[in-house]
N, C-alpha and C positions, 0 to 999 in steps of 0.2 A: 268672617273669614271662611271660604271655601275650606270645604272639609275633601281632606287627600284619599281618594278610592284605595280600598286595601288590597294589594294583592292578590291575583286570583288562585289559590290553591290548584296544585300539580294533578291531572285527574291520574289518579289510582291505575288505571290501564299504563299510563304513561309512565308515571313510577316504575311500574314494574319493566316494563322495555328498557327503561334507561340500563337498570340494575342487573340486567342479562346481558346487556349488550358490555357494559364494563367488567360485568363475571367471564363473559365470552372473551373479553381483548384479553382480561389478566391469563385466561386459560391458555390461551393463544401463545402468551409472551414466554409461557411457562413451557410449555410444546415444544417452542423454538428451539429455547435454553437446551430441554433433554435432547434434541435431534445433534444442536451444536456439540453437545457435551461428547456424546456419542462417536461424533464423528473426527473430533480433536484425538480423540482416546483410541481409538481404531487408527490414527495417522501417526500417532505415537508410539503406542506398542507395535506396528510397525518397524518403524525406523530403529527403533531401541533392539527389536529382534536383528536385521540385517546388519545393523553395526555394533552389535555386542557391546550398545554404551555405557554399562554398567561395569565390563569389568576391561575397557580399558585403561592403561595408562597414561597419565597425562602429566607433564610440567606445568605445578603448578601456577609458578610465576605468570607463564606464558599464557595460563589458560584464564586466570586473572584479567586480565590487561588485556586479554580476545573479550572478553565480558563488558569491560568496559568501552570498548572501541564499539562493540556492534550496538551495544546501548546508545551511545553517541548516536552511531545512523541511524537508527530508529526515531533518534529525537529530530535530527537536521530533515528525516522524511516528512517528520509533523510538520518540522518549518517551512518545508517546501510546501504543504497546502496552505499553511496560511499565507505564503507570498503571493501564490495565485489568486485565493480571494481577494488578497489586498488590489491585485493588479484589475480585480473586475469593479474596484470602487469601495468595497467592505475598510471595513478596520476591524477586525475582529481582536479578540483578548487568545494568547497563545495559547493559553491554557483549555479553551473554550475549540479551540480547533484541535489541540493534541484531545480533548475527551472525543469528540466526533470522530477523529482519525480513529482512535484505537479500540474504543467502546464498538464501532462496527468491523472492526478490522476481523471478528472469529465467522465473517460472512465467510469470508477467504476461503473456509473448509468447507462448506457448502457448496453440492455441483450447481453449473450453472454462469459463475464466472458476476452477477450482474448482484449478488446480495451486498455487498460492502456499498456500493453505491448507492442502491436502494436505501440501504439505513442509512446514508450520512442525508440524504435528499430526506426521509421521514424526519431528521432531529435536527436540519439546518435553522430552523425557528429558534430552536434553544439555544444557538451559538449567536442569532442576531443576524442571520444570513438567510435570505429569501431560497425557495426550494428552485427555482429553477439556475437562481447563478450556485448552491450547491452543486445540482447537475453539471453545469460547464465547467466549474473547479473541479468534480471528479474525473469528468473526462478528459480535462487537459494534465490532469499530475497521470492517468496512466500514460499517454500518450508521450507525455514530456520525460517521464521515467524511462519509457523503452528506449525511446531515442535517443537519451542522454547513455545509457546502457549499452548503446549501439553502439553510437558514437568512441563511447568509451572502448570499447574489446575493437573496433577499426583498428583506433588509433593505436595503443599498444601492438595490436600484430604486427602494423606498419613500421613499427619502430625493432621489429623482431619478436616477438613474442611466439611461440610456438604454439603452432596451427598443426592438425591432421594432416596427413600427407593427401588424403582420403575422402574430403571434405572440400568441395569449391566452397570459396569465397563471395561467387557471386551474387546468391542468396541475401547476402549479409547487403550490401549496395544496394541494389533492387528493395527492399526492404527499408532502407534506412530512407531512401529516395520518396517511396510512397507514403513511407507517414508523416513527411516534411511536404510533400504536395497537401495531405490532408489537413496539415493545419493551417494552410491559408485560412484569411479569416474567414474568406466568404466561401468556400467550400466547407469549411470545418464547421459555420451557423446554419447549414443546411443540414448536415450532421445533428446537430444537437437539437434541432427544432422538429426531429424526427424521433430521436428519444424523448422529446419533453409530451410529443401528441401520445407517444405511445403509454407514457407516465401519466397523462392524465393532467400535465400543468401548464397552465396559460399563460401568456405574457410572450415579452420579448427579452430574447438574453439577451444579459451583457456579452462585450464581445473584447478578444485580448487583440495587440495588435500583432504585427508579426515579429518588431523587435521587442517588446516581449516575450512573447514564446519562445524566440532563439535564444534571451539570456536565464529563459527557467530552464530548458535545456542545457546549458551549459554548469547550473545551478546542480542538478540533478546528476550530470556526472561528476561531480564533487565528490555527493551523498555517496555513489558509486565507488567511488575511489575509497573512504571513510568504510566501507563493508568489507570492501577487498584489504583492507590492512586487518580489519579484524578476523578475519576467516582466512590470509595468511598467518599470525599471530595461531588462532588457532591449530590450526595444520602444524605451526611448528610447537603447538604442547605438545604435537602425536607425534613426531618424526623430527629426528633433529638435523634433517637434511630435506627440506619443503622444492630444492631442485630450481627453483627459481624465487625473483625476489616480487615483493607483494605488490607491485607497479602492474606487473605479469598474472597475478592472484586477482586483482582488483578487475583485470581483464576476461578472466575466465568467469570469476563469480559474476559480474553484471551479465555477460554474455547466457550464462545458465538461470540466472532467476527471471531473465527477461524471456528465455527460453518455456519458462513455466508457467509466468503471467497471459504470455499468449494461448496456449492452450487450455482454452476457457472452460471445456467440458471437464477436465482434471480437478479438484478439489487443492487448492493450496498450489498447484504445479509438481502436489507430492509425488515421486518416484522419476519427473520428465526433469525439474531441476537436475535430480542426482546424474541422472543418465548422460547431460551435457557434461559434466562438472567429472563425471569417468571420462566422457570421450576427452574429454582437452586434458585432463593433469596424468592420464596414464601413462603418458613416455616424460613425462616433468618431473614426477615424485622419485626420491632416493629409492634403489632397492639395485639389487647385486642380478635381478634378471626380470624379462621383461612379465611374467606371472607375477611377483610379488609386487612389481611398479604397480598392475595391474589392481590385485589384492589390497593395496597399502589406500589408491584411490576409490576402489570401492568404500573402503571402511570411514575414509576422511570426508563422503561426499553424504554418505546415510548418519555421521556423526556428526556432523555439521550441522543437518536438517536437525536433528533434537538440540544441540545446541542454539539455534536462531528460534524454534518455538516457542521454547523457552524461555528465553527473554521477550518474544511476541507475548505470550501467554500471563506475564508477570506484568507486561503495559497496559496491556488490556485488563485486568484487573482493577490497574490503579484508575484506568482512564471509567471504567463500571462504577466505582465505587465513588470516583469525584463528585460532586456536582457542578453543573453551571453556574458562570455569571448571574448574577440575580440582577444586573444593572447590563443593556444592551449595549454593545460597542458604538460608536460613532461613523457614518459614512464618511467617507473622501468628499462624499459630494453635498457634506452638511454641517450648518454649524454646530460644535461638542451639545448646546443643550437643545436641537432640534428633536421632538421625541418621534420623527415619520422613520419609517424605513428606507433605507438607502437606494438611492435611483435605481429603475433598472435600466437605462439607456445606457450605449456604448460608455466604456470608462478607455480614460489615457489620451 
């Protein structure tokens, strides 16, 4: 019997590189943590200072049931990436996309606009999902986000909702029009095949088709609608006259956060949300003149932002602390006990 050659021993130089290079990553990760910690905490005290949210008053019933409603959207936003995955071919486990959603979601407070996606592309491997169709699921849920967000505060104005006297409209069209051009498919795979050279990942995306993307957009102003009952709800713990009904709130809220998401150099969209969310509720909110209408939305638009961190802050946690699937999800494009990684050619 052939005798089986032993092993060649790690040389000692080697060892040692390994053991710095994983000291260097752990330091790294650690670095991260204090910069993120830093900067949640400074967008915090903040907001807690310009809306005195410690010692206002609140219904508590109302501010209940605001809790629960924004939790709701926070989860239906996890569901919406995992549809999009699904839609590039994945079957991913929901739980395994709500950690990825929210474990990188404290990128969000990091200037720069591009960290949340960065990390969900570093830990798509852990969810069972190739790094470059991560990339295209990140890009199409923000995109499908605004739109649908867009979409959303058109439509409501259209139906009356109360607009600035002050403020064209035409922005908002112009706007809605260009990132419905962009997601053609073959415009929008030149798009990503431009982030993926600049990421550093090869291959070919997957690609959605276009009725797809019009029904994740429609998906998406749901999720929209589901924020604007919770953050009316809210609004009416602080004032028991919110001035309009939350059809109207759902309009203003998506119109403001989608207003903060675009402004990629701001950190979270902290202080550009607010500023939308004054400019549209100032002549809505109850108050006996137009100073306090004014006042009432300042205080409800910087008490807000601590209320939605908050519950950010509380998912992210859980989504940190989860772990993954130990068992990889199944492709669309494979049989259940296929052990290869899911196609990466067009899916649908």
């Amino acid at each position: 019997m052939t005798d089986v050659p032993a092993p060649r021993a790690e040389p000692p130089a080697q060892r040692t590189k390994r053991a710095w290079l994983k000291w260097a990553s752990r330091a790294a990760q650690a670095a991260l943590a204090v910069v993120i910690v830093y900067f949640i905490y400074s967008a915090v005290r903040t907001q807690l200072a310009k809306s005195h949210f410690l010692s206002l008053h609140f219904s508590i019933g109302y501010l209940v049931v605001a809790w629960v409603v924004i939790g709701l959207y926070y989860v239906s936003f996890a569901m919406g990436l995992t549809l999009v995955i699904r839609s590039l071919g994945y079957r991913p486990r929901f739980r395994d996309i709500f950690k990825l959603s929210y474990a990188t979601n404290l990128g969000k407070y990091l200037p720069g606009g591009v960290w949340q996606i960065a990390g969900k592309v570093a830990l798509a491997k852990q969810a069972g999902v190739d790094r470059h169709a991560a990339l295209v699921a990140s890009v199409v849920e923000s995109a499908v986000s605004v739109v649908g967000g867009l979409l959303l505060f058109i439509v409501t104005t259209l139906f009356g909702a109360p607009f600035p006297a002050t403020v064209p409209k035409w922005p908002l069209f112009v706007l809605l029009v260009v990132i419905f051009v962009a997601l053609q498919p073959q415009l929008f795979a030149r798009v990503v095949r431009l982030a993926m050279r600049l990421l550093h990942i090869e291959g070919e995306p997957p690609h959605l088709t276009f009725g797809q993307t019009v029904w994740l957009v429609f998906y998406y102003a749901g999720t929209w609608l589901i924020a604007g009952a919770g953050f009316w709800l809210f609004t009416r713990a602080l004032i028991p006259d919110p001035g309009a009904n939350w059809l109207v709130y759902s309009g203003f809220y998506a119109a403001a956060s989608v207003g903060g998401l675009l402004v990629l150099f701001v950190p979270a969209g902290i202080g550009v949300r607010e500023g939308f969310l004054v400019l549209l509720m100032r002549n809505v909110v109850g108050g006996s003149t137009a100073a306090a209408r004014l006042s009432a939305a300042v205080i409800i638009a910087f008490a807000a932002r601590v209320w939605s961190t908050a519950m950010e802050l509380a998912l992210s946690a859980g989504a940190v602390a989860m772990p993954f699937s130990r068992q990889p999800p199944e492709s669309a494009d494979q049989d259940a006990d296929a052990p290869d990684s899911p196609s990466e050619g067009e899916a649908g």
